[in-house]
N, C-alpha and C positions, 0 to 999 in steps of 0.2 A: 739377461738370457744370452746364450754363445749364439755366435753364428749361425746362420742357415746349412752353411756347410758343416761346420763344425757337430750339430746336431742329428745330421745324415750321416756323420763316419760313427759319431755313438752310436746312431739306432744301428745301420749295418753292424757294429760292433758285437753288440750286443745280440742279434739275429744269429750271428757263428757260434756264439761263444752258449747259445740255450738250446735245452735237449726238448723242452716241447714249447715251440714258438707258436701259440695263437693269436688269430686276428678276428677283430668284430667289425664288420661292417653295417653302416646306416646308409641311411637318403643320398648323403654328402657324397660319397665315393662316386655316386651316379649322375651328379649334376655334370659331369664334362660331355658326359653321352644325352646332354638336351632332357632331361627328366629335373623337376621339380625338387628341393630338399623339403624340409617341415618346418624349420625356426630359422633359414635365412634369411637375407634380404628381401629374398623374392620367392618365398618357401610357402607352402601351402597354409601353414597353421597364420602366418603372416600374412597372408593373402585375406586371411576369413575374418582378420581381426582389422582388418581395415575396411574391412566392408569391399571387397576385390573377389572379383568373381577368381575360379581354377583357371592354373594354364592350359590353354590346350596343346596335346602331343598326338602322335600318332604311334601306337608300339610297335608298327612293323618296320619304323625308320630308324630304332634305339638299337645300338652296338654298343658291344663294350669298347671302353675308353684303354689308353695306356695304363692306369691304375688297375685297372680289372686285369691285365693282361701282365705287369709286375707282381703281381699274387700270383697267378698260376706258372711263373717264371720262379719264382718262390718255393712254391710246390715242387718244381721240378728238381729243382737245388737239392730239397730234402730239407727244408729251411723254413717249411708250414705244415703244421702237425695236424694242424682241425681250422676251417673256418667257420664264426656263425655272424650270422646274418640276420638282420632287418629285414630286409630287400625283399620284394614281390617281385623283380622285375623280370628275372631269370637270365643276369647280366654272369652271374657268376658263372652258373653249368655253359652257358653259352659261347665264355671264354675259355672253356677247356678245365674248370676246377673239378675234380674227380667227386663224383655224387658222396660216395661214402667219407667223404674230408667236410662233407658242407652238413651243416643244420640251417635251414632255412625258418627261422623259430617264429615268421608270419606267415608262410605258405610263400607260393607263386602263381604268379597269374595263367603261368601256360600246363600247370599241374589239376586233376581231379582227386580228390580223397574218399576214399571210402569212413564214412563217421561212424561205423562199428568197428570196424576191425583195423585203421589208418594204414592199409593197401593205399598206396599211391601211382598213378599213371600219367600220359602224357592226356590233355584236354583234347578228347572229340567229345561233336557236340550230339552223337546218335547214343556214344555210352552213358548210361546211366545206374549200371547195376554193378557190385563189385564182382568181378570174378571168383576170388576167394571164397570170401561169404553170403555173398548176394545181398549185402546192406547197399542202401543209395548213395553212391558217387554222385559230390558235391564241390565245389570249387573247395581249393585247398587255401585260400587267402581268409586270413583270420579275421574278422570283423571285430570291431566293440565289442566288449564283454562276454568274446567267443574264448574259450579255453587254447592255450597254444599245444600245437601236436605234442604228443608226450614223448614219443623217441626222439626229436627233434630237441626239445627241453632237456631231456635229461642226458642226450650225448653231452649237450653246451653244457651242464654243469659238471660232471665227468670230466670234461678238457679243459676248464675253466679251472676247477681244483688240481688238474697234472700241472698247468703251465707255470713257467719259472719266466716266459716273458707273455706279456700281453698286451696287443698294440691293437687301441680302437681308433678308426678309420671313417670319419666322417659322421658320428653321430652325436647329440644333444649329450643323450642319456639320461632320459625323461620320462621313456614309454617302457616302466615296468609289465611283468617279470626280466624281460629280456633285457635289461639295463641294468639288472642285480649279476650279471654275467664279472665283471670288472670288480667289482665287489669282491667277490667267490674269491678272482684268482688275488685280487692282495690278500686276503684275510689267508690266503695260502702259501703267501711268501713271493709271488709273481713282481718282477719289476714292469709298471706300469706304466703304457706310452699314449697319449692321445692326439690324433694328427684332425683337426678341426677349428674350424673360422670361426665358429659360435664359441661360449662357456660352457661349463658341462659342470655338474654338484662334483666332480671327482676330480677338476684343476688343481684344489691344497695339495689331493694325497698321491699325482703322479709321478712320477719321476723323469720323464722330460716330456714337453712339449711343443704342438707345433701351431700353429696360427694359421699359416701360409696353407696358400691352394694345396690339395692333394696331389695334385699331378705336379706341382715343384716336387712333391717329397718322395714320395713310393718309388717312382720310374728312379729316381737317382741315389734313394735305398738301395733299390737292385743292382744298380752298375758298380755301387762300392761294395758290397755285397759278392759280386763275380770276381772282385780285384785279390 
């Protein structure tokens, strides 16, 4: 495998040279801002299989990291077409990533959804009825065996079939439907990038890889990337 640097002047490379550059983000991206991943060392699904209680956080102390903040520097470039997301945590909009560029395809924790007509708002705790329709505003965070929002779904397949690059960012890619995203965009011709500590089933079919923390990688994406 090339260098670490050597790997950041491709991926930057590659980021100039594609006309719809998507990224998928997981857990991973958000471990630098003090949240939990799912299959790391110290990651929740790893926590429960050793018999380890959750960590505890608190959510009003979680900011986005530099990685969060090298995407929306990204965005700004004109150099990220759509992101989707994992993520509950509402690290992305927080950092400035523009709502209509994001598919949040598990909800968020600081969002309510309307479950007829998927109207979505910010979380107070006195609303309870959709404006729209008047169906029941329900937390927007997907549970178990809860269906994923459908506009949300179906943008991320939409973008997932345009993109000619596609770089996931800190996830397994385990927790289907949303891990068939990376699928979509090879079977569409996408050159395929995975920046992640763990294995993921799609390490044969990428085209590079990275290993190393995320916050080595993205914040100095971006700076080869402005050169």
């Amino acid at each position: 495998m090339p260098d670490l640097t050597q790997r950041i002047e491709k991926l930057a490379g590659w980021i100039v040279q594609a006309n719809h550059p998507v990224f998928f983000t997981g857990a991973g991206i958000s471990t630098e801002s003090g949240l939990p991943d799912f299959r790391g060392p110290d990651g929740v699904w790893t926590r429960r299989e050793k018999g380890e209680g959750p960590v505890q956080f608190d959510w009003s102390d979680v900011k986005p990291n530099p990685s969060h903040v090298a995407l929306v520097e990204l965005q700004e470039m004109g150099r990220l077409a759509f992101l989707i997301s994992q993520n509950v945590d509402n690290l992305h909009l927080q950092s400035g990533i523009r709502p209509e560029l994001l598919a949040e395809l598990h909800g968020n924790v600081t969002k309510l959804q309307c479950r007829e007509c998927g109207f979505k708002c910010d979380n107070f705790p006195d609303l309870t009825t959709c404006p729209i329709c008047e169906g029941k505003l329900a937390s927007s965070v997907v549970d178990f065996g809860q269906s994923l929002p459908e506009k949300d779904l179906i943008e991320a397949e939409q973008h997932s079939r345009k993109s000619d690059l596609f770089v996931v960012v800190g996830s397994s890619l385990v927790v289907h439907p949303a891990a068939g995203m990376p699928g979509i965009a090879l079977r569409a011709g996408a050159r395929l990038v995975i920046i992640n500590q763990g294995e993921t089933p799609l390490d044969g079919d990428c085209h590079l890889r990275f290993d190393e923390a995320i916050g080595e990688v993205l914040p100095a994406v971006v700076l080869s990337v402005r050169k």
